[in-house]
C-alpha positions as CSV (number, residue, x, y, z in Angstrom):
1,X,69.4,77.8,168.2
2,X,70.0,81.5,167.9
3,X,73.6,81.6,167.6
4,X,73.0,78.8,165.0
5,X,70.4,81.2,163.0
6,X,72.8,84.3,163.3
7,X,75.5,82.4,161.9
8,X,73.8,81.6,158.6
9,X,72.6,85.0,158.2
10,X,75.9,86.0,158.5
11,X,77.1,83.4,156.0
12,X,74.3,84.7,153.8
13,X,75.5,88.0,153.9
14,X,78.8,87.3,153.2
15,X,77.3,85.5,150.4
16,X,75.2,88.5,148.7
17,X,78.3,90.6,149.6
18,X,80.2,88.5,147.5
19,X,78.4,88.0,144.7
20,X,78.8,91.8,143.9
21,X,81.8,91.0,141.9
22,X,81.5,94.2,139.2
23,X,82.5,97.4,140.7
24,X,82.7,100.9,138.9
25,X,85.1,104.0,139.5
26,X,84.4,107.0,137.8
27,X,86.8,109.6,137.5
28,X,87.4,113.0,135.3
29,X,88.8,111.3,132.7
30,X,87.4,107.8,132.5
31,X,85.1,104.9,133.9
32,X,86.2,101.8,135.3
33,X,84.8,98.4,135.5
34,X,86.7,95.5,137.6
35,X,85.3,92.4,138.7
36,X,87.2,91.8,141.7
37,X,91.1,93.0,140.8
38,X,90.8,92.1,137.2
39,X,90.0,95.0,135.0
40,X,86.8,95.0,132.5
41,X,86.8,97.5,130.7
42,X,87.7,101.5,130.4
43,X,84.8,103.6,129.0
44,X,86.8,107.4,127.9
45,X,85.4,110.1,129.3
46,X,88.2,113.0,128.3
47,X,89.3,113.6,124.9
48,X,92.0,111.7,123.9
49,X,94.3,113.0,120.6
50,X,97.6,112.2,118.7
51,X,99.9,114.8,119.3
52,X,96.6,116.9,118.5
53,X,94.9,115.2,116.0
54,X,92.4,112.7,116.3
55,X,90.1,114.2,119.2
56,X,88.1,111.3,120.5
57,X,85.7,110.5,123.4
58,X,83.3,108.2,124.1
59,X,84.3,104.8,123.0
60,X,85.2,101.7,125.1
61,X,89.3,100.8,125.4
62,X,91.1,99.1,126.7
63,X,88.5,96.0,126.8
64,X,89.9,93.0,128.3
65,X,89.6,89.2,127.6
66,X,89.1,86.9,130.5
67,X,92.8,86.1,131.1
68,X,93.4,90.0,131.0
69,X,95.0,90.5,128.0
70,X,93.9,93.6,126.3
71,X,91.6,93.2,123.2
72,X,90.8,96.6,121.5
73,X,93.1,99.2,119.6
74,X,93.4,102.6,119.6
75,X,94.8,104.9,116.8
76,X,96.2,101.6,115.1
77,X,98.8,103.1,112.5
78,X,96.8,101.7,109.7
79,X,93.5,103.9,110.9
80,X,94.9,106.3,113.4
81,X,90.6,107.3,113.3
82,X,89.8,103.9,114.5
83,X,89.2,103.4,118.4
84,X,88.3,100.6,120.4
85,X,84.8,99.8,120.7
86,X,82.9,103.1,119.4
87,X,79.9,103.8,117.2
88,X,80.3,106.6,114.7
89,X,78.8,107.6,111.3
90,X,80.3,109.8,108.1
91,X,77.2,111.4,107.5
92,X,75.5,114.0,109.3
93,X,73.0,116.3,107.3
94,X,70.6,118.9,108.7
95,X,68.4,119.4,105.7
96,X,70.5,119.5,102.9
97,X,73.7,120.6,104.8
98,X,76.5,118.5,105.5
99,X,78.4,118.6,108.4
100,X,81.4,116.8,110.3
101,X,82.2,113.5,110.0
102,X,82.1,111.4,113.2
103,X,84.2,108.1,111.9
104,X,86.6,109.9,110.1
105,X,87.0,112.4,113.3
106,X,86.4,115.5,110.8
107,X,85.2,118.5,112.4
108,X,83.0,116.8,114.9
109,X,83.5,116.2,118.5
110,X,81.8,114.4,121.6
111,X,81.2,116.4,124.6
112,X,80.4,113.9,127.4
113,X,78.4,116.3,129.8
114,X,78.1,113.7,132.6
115,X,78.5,109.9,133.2
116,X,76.7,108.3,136.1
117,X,76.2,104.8,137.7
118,X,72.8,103.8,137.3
119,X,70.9,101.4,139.3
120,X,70.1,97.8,137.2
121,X,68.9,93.8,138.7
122,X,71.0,91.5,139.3
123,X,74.8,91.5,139.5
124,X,75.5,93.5,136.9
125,X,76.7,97.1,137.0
126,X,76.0,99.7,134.5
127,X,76.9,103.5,134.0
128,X,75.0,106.0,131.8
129,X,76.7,108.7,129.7
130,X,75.1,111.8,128.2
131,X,76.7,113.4,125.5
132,X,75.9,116.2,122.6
133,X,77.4,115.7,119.3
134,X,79.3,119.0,118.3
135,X,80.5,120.5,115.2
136,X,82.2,123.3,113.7
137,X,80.5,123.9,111.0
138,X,77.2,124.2,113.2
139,X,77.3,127.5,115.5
140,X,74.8,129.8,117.4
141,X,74.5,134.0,116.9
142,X,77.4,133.8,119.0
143,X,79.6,131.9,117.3
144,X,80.0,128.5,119.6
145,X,79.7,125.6,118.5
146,X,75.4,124.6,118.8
147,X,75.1,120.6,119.3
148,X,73.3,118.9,117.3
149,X,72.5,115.4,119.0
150,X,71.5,114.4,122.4
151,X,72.9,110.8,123.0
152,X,72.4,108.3,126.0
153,X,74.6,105.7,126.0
154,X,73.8,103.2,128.7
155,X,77.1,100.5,129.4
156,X,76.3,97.6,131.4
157,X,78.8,94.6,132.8
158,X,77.6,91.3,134.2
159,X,80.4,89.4,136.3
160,X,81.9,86.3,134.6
161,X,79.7,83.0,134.4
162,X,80.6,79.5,132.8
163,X,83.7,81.2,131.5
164,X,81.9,83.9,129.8
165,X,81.1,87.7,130.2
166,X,78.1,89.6,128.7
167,X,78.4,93.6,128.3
168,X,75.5,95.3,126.9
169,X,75.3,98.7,125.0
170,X,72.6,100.5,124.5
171,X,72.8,104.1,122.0
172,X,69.7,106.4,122.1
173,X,70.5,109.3,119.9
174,X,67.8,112.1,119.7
175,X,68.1,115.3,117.0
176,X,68.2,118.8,118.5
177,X,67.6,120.1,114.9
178,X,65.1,119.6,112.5
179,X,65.5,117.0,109.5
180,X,68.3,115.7,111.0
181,X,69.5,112.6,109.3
182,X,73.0,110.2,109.7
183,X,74.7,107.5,107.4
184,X,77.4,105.5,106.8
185,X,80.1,105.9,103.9
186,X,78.4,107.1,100.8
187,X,79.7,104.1,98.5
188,X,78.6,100.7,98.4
189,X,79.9,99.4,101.7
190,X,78.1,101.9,103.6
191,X,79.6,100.8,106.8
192,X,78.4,103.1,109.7
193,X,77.6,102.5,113.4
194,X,78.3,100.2,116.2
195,X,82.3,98.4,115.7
196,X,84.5,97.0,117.2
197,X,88.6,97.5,116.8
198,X,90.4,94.3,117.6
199,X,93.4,92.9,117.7
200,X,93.2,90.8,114.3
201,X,95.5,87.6,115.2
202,X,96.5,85.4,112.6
203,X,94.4,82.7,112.9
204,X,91.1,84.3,113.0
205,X,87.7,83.2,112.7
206,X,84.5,84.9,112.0
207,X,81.4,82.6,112.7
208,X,78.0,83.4,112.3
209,X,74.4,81.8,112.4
210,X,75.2,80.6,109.0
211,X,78.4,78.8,110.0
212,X,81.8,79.9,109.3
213,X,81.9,83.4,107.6
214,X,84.5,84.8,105.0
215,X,85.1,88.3,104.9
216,X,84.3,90.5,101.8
217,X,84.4,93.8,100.2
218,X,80.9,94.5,100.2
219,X,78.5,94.0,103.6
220,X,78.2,90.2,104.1
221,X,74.7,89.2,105.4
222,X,75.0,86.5,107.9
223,X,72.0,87.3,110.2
224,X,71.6,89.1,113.7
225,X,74.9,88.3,115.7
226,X,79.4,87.4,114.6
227,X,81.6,85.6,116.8
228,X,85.4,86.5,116.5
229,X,87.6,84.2,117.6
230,X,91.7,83.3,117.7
231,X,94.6,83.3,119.7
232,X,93.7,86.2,121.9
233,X,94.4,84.9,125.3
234,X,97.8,84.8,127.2
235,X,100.3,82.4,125.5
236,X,98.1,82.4,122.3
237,X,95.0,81.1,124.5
238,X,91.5,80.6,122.3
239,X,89.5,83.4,122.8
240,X,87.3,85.3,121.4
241,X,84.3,88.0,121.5
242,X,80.6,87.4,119.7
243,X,78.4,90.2,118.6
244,X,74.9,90.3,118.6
245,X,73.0,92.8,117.4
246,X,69.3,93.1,119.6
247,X,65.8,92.2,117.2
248,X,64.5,95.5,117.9
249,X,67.0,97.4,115.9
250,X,65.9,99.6,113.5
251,X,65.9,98.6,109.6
252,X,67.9,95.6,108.8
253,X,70.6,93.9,111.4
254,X,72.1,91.2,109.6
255,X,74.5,93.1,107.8
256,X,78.5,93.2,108.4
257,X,81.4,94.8,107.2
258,X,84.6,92.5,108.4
259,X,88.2,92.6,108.3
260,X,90.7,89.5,108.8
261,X,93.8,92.3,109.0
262,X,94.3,96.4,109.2
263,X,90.6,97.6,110.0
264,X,87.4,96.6,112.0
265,X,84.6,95.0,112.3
266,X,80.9,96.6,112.0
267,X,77.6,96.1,112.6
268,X,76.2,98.0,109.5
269,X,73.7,100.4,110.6
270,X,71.4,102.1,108.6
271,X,71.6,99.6,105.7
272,X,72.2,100.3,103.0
273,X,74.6,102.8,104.7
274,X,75.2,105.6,101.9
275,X,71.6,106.6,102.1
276,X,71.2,108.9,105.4
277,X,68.1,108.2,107.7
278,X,66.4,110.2,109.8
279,X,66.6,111.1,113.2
280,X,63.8,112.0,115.3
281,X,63.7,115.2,117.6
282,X,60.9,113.3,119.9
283,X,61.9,109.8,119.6
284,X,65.3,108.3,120.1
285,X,66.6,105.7,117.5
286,X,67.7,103.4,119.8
287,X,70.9,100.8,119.4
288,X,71.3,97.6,121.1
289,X,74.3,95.3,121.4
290,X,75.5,92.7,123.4
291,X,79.1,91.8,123.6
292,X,80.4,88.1,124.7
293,X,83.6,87.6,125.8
294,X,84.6,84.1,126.2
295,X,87.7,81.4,126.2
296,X,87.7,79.0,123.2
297,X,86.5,79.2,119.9
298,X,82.9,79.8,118.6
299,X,81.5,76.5,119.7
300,X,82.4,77.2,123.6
301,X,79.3,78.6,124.0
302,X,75.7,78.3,122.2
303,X,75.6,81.6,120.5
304,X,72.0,80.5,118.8
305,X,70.4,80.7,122.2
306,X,72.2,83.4,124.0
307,X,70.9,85.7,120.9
308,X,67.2,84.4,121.8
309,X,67.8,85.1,125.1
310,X,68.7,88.6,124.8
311,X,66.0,89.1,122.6
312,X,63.7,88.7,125.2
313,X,65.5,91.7,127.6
């Protein structure tokens, strides 16, 4: 009887043991997620450049579908600015003075002070980055370069389940000057904040909680969460990613700027974007999104009810 009751606990170790798919490597220059051998995704650490131009840091690429194939862009010849999965604004004011220009990359940088793994329930593995927005054109007595922003930026991946994998992001950006304010580009799209820079296939499909979804100009409302979907997989595989943007956003979350070729997608935050908000020196504006990759089109999975459910987190 008690080689029979050592047994199982050793079979239920090896269980637990296995069910710790998500590992995380962090080096100088970048994190890693795997789930057993198969990569996740690559949060960057180090800048990166174009022959010098271009500085960026702290943005997700490459991110990886299911079947491995490698979903995001970086400096795609069409926007050499745009990078993978990354959140970024044009305007930055302190009082009445302008400053860089985070999407555009314009005198501004990211310096990523320090990116740890942080503890979370469940499976799911997450790191935590702190990082101070810099720019030139904002310096002490001594002439370096004073940031301006504390941000948190919390990444967590949960291993794969019913052909699915949920990564969460969550953005707390706090001022380090007074009457500091951010916004997206001053015209009437306004897009700002959290995107994503995908390979645009030829077949794809936008879905929302509306139904299918037809890119425009202009924002398009189609409420809190978008589903991108086409032949992303290996062999031209259906596959695709859904957004959805958390209920406790700030302002208004049902707003999207999308792109069926040569640009991104985004989730337009502050809305309308060409009129700057505020940001608090005490209290973080906080971001929350939830990424879902999947195999098969929009109807693989009930999008409706995953949104509810993260709601509730």
């Amino acid at each position: 009887m008690f080689r029979i009751f050592i047994f199982f606990c050793f079979v239920h170790l090896a269980n637990v043991i296995n069910a710790q798919k998500i590992s995380i490597e962090i080096q100088a220059d970048a994190a890693h997620f795997v789930e057993n051998k198969d990569s996740v995704l690559t949060y960057q650490i180090a800048e990166k450049s174009l022959n010098g131009t271009y500085r960026r840091s702290n943005y997700i690429h490459p991110l990886y579908s299911l079947d491995g194939q490698i979903l995001t862009e970086d400096f795609p010849k069409d926007h050499l600015h745009h990078r993978g999965i990354f959140w970024a604004w044009h305007q930055m004011y302190i009082g009445d003075t302008q400053l860089g220009d985070a999407w555009d990359i314009k005198d501004f940088s990211w310096d990523v002070k320090s990116v740890k793994e942080v503890q979370v329930e469940g499976k799911a593995k997450a790191i935590q980055a702190e990082v101070f927005w810099k720019t030139s054109q904002w310096k002490d007595d001594q002439g370096n370069e004073k940031p301006v922003v504390r941000e948190v930026t919390t990444i967590k991946v949960y291993p794969v389940e019913n052909q699915y994998r949920k990564i969460d992001v969550e953005i707390a950006i706090r001022a380090l000057e007074s009457h500091m304010r951010i916004g997206g580009s001053e015209n009437e799209k306004g897009y700002g904040g959290f995107s994503t820079r995908v390979r645009l296939v030829n077949d794809i499909e936008f879905t929302s909680s509306s139904g299918e979804t037809r890119p425009q100009n202009l924002p398009v409302e189609a409420g809190n969460w978008m589903d991108i979907s086409g032949s992303f997989g290996k062999g031209g595989a259906l596959s695709g990613m859904s957004i959805l943007c958390h209920p406790d956003n700030p302002g208004f979350s049902d707003r999207w700027i999308l792109r069926s070729e040569k640009s991104m997608q985004n989730a337009v935050y502050p809305y309308p974007g060409a009129i700057a908000v505020p940001i608090s020196e005490t209290q973080p504006t906080v971001l929350r999104y939830r990424l879902i990759i999947h195999e098969g089109g929009s109807e693989f999975l009930d999008i409706e009810s995953e949104h509810a459910e993260y709601g509730k987190q």
